[in-house]
N, C-alpha and C positions, 0 to 999 in steps of 0.2 A: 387541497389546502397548500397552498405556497410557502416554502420553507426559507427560514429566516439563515440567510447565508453570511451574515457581518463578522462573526465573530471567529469562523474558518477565513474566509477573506482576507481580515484584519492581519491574522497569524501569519498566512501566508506572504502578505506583504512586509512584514517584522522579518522573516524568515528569509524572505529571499523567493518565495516560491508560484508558482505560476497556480493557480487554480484547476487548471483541466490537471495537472499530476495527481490532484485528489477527485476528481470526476465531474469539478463542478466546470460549468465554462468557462471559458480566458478569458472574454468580458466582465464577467464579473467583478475583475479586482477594477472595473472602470469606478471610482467615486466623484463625490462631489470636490474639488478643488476649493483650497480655503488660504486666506493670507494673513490666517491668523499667525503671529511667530514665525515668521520664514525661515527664522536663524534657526528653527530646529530643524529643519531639513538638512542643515551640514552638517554631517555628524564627520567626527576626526576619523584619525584611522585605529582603527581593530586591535588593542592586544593580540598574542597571539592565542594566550587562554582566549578571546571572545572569539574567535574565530572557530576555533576547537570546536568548545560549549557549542555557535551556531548551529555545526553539522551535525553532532549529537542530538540537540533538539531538534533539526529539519526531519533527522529520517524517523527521530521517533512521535511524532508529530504526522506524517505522511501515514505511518502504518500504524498510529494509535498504537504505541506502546509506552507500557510506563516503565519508572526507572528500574528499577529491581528486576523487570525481565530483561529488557535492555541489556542490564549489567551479563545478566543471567547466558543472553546469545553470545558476548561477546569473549568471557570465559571459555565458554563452549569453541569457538570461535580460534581464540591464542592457543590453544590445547589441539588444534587441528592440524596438519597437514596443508599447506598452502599459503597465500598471502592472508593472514589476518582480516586486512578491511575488505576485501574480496569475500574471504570465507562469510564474516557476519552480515554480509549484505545477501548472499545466497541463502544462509540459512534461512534469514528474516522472508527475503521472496517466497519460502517454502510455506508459511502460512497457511493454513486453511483459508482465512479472511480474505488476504490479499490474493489467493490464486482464484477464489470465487471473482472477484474483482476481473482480475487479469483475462478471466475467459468470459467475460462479457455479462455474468449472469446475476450482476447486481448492478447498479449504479455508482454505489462509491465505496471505499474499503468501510464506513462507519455502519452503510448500511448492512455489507456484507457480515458483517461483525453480529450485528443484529441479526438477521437472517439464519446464521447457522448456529446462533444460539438457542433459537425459537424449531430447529432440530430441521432446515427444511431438504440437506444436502445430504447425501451418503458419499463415503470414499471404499471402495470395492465392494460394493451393497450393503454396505454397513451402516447407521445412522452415526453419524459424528458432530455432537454436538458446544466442539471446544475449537474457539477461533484460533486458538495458536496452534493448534494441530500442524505437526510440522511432513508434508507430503514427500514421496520418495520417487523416482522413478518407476512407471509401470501400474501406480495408484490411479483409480478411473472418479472421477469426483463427476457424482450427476446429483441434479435435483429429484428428492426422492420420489417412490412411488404414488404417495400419500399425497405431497405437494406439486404433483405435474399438472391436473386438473386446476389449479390455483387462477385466478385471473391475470394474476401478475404472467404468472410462467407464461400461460398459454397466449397472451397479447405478443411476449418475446419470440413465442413459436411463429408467429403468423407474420410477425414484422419482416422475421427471417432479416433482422441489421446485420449487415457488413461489422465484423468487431477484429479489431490488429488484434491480434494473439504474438504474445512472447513463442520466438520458437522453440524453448522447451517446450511449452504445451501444444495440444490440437483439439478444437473444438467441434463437436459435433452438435448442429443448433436443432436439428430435427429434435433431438432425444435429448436435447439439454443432459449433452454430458463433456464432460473433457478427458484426454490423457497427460499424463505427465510422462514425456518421451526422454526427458533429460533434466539432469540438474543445472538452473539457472546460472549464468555467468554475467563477468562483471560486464557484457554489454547488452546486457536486457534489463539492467536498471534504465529507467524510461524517465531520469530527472538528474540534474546535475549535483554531485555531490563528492567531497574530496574527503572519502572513508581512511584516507593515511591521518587527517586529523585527530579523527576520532579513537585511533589506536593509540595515538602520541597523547591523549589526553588521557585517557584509559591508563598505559603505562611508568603517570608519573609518579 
C-alpha cells in the first residue's frame, strides 16, 4: 500500500529540508507548480528568533522529537563538557530510533521508531524497547532472535544493499547487527544545521 508522503514533504519544504534526510526520496519534494499568489513566495528576511525557532524545529522534526525532551537533551547537553550545540546533536544521534535508521535496518527514523517499540531489536542481547534509548560505545544493536525470520529482515538479508554507515557505527548485514565503535561527532550529522542557534535561543 503506498504511503501518503505530503505532509512530511510539505514540512520539509517549510523547514528548509531535503527529503532523503528523513529516508524519503529527493524527488519527492518535486510538486505541482501553482501561480496562485506569487507574492507569497517572497517572504522578507528572518527575525533572528525565526531563524533560531527554524533550527529547533528542523532537528526536532528530522528525529521526531517533542518539546519537553528536546528541552530535556539540551540541559543535558549545557551541563556537559564540550561545545553545547555539538554535544546535543551527539547525544540526540545516540538514539536508539535514529541509529536503527543510521545502519540501514529501517527505512526512515518514523518507521524505526515504530519498529523498536513493537520490541523487534536488542542492544547487547537484550530486548530494548524505548526509541530514545540513548547507545554508548561498544553497545552491539541487532535485530532480535524472535524477528530475524521476519520477511521484512530476511528480503534485507538477501538484497545484501550497499548502506553509508556513519563511521561511528559498523554494520554487519549478514546477521543484521551493528556496533557502536565511537561517539558521533559534529561531522556525521548528515544535514545542514546551525545548532549555535539553537543554544542562543535556548539561553535566553
Amino acid at each position: 500500500m503506498a504511503k501518503n508522503m505530503e505532509p512530511i514533504v510539505k514540512r520539509c519544504r517549510v523547514l528548509g529540508i531535503s527529503p532523503a534526510v528523513m529516508g524519503y526520496p529527493a524527488n519527492s519534494s518535486k510538486g505541482k507548480s501553482t501561480k496562485r499568489n506569487p507574492a507569497a513566495q517572497k517572504r522578507g528576511k528572518k527575525s533572528e528568533y525565526a531563524l533560531q525557532l527554524n533550527e529547533k524545529q528542523k532537528v526536532k522534526f528530522i528525529y521526531g522529537i517533542m518539546e519537553r525532551q528536546f528541552r530535556m537533551y539540551y540541559e543535558k547537553a549545557a551541563s556537559s563538557n564540550g561545545v553545547t550545540g555539538e554535544v546535543l546533536l551527539s547525544i540526540i544521534e545516540r538514539r536508539l530510533d535514529n541509529v536503527i535508521y543510521r545502519l540501514g535496518f529501517a527505512s526512515t527514523r518514523r518507521s524505526a521508531r515504530q519498529m523498536v517499540t513493537h520490541g523487534h531489536y536488542t542492544v547487547n542481547g537484550k530486548r530494548v524497547d524505548i526509541a530514545s534509548y540513548l547507545v554508548k560505545p561498544g553497545d552491539v544493536i541487532a535485530v532480535s532472535e524472535k524477528s530475524f525470520g521476519n520477511q521484512y529482515f530476511k528480503k534485507m538479508r538477501e538484497a545484501n544493499e550497499f548502506v553509508i554507515t556513519p563511521k561511528w557505527l559498523e554494520r554487519d548485514t549478514e546477521h543484521l547487527k551493528g556496533t557502536v565503535v565511537a561517539m558521533p561527532a559534529r561531522d556525521d550529522i548528515d544535514f545542514d544545521v546551525e545548532e549555535h542557534l539553537i543554544v542562543e535561543l535556548y539561553s535566553k
